[in-house]
C-alpha positions in Angstrom: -1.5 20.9 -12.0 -3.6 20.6 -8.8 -5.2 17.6 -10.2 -2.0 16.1 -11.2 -0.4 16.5 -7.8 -3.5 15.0 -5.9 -3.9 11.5 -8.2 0.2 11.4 -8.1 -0.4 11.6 -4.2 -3.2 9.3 -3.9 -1.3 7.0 -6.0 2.0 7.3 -2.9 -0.4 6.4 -0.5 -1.7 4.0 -2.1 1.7 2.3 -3.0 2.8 2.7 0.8 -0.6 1.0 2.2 0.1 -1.8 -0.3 3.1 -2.1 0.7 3.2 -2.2 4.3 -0.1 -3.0 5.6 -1.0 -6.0 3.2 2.6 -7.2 3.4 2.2 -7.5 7.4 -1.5 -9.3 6.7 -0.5 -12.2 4.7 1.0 -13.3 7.9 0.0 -14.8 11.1 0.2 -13.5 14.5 1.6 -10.4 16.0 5.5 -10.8 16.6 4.8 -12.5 12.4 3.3 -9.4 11.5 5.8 -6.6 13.3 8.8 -9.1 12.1 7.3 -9.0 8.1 6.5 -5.1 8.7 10.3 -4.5 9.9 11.5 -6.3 6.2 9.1 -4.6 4.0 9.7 -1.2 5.6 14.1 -2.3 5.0 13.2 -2.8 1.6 11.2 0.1 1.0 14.1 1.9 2.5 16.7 0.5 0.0 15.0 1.0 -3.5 13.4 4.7 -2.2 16.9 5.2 -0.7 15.0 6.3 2.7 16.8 7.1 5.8 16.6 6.0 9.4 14.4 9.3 10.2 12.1 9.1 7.4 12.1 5.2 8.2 10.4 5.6 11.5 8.5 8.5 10.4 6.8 6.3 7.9 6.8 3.4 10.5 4.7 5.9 13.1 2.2 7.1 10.6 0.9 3.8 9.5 0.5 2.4 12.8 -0.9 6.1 13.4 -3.5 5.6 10.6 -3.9 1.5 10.6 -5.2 2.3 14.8 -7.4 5.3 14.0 -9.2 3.3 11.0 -9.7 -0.5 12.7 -13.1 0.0 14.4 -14.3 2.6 11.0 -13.2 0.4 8.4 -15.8 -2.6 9.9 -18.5 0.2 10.1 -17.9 1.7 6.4 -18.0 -2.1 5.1 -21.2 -1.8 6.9 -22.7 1.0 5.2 -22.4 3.2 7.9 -21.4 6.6 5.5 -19.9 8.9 8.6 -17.3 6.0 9.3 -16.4 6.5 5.3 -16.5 10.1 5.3 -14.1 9.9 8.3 -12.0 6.8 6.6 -11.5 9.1 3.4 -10.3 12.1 5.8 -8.0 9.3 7.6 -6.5 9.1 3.8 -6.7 12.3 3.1 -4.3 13.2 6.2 -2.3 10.3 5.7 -1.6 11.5 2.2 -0.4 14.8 3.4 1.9 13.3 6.1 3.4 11.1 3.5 4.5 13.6 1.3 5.9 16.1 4.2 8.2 12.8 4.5 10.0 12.1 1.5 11.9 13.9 -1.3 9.8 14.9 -4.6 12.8 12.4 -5.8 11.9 9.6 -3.5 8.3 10.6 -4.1 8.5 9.7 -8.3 10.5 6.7 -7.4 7.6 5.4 -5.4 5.2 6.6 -8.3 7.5 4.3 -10.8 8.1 1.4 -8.3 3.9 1.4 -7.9 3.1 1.7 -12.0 5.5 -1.1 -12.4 3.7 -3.2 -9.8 0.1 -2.5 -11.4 0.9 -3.3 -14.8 -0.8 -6.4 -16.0 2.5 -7.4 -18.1 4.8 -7.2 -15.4 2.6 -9.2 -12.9 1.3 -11.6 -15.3 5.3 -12.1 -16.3 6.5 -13.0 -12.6 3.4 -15.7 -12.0 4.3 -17.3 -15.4 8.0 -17.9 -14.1 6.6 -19.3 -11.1 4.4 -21.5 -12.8 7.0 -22.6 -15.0 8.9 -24.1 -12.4 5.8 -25.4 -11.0 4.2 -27.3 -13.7 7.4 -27.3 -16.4 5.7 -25.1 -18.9 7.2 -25.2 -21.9 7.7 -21.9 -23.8 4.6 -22.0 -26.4 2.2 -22.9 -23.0 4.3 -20.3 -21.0 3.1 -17.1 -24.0 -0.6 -18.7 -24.0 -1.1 -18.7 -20.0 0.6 -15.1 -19.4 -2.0 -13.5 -22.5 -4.7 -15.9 -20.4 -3.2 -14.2 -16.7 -3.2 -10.3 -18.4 -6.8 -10.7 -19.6 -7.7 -11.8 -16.1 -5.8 -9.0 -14.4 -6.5 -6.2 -16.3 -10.6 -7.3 -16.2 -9.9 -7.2 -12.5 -8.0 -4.0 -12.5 -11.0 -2.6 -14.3 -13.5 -3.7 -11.6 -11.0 -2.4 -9.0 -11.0 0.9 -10.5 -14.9 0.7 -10.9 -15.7 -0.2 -7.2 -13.8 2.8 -6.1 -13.8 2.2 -2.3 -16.2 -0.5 -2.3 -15.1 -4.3 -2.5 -15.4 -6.2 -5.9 -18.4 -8.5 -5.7 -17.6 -12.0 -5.1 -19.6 -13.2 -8.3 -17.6 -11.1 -10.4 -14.2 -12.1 -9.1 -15.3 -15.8 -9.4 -16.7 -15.3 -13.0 -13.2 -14.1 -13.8 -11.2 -16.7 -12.1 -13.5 -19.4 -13.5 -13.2 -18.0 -16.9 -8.8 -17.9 -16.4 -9.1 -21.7 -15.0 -11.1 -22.8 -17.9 -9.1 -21.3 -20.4 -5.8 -22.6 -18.3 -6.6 -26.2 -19.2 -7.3 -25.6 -22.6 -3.8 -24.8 -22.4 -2.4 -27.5 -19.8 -2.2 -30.7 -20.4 -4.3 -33.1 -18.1 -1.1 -34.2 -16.1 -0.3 -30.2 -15.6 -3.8 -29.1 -14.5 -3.7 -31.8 -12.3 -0.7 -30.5 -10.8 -2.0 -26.9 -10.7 -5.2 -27.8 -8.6 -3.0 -29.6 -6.7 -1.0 -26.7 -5.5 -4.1 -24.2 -5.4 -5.4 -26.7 -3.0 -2.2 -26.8 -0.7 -2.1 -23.0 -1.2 -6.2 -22.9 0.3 -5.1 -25.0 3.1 -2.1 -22.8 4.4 -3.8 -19.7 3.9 -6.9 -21.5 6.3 -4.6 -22.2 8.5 -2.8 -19.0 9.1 -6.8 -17.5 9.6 -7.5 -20.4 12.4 -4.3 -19.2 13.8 -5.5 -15.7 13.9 -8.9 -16.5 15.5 -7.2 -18.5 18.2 -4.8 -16.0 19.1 -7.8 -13.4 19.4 -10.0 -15.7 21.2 -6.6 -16.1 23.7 -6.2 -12.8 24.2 -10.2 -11.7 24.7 -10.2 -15.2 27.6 -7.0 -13.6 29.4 -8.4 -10.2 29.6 -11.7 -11.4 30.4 -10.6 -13.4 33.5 -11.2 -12.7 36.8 -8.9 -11.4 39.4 -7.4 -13.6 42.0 -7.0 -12.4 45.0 
């Protein structure tokens, strides 16, 4: 039972670190990321049927944990294995907190909410609509790409769960995405793939900027505290 409880509680914080923090990162800026943290955290609150309390309770711990692990996560990615040791004890807390705050109700419904979001089917399913609109699939292209998308994701979910705490290598995330893309057109006609490189490349371009953005901002605020006094 012990085990049990302590993979269904990783598996909570995991859900709530997903859903927070890498909500907040996809977007540029401070007052972007407190603004997208605020709507994640409202919708969290509706489908775990949280209340205000547990709402800010939730709010102050992952700002508690995302402050204490900023400078240690750059040293672990570094090798440095006292920064990890104290990263996994970061977790280990945070786990702890999390379940002091919600309901062993609200605590399954996380659980389910997370299982539903891993699975390769029901991921695979929501980027096929997408790409439906996108590039007018029609419904026997539609079936091929999503069997092509589940192979790819649950390769990747594999790796994930391989790494552990380490970061998939680079080569072996591209050898999967090459080996998606090449199947893709197979399946796409030349028009369609056309179109879908198209749209990766827009994609590439938006997600560059938003990092420019970032660097700027930094650079801004390193300049203004770095500058002298006037007197």
């Amino acid at each position: 039972m012990k085990v049990i409880k302590k993979i269904a509680l990783l598996s909570l914080a995991l859900f709530f670190t997903f859903s927070v923090s890498t909500y907040a990162q996809k977007h540029g800026g401070k007052h972007g990321k407190h603004h997208n943290q605020e709507e994640k955290l409202e919708k969290m609150k509706t489908e775990l049927g949280l209340s205000d309390t547990q709402v800010e309770q939730i709010k102050a711990l992952h700002e508690k944990q995302k402050e204490e692990s900023k400078d240690l996560r750059k040293e672990a990615r570094e090798g440095n294995e006292e920064s990890r040791a104290k990263m996994k004890a970061n977790r280990a807390e945070f786990k702890a907190e999390m379940e002091k705050i919600l309901t062993p109700e609200q605590r399954q419904k996380a659980e389910a909410l997370r299982a539903e979001h891993k699975d390769p089917n029901n991921r695979a399913e929501k980027r096929v609509e997408k790409m439906k609109t996108e590039l007018s699939l029609n419904d026997a292209q539609a079936t091929k790409v999503k069997a092509a998308l589940v192979t790819e994701m649950t390769k990747m979910q594999a790796l994930k769960e391989a790494a552990g705490e380490e970061k998939v290598d680079k080569s072996e995330r591209k050898a999967l995405k090459t080996a998606f893309e090449t199947e893709l057109k197979s399946i796409l006609s030349d028009e369609q793939f056309t179109k879908y490189e198209a749209i990766k490349a827009e994609k590439k371009a938006k997600q560059g900027k938003h990092k420019k953005g970032k660097k700027g901002h930094r650079k801004g605020e390193v300049k203004e505290n770095n500058s002298p006094v006037k007197h």
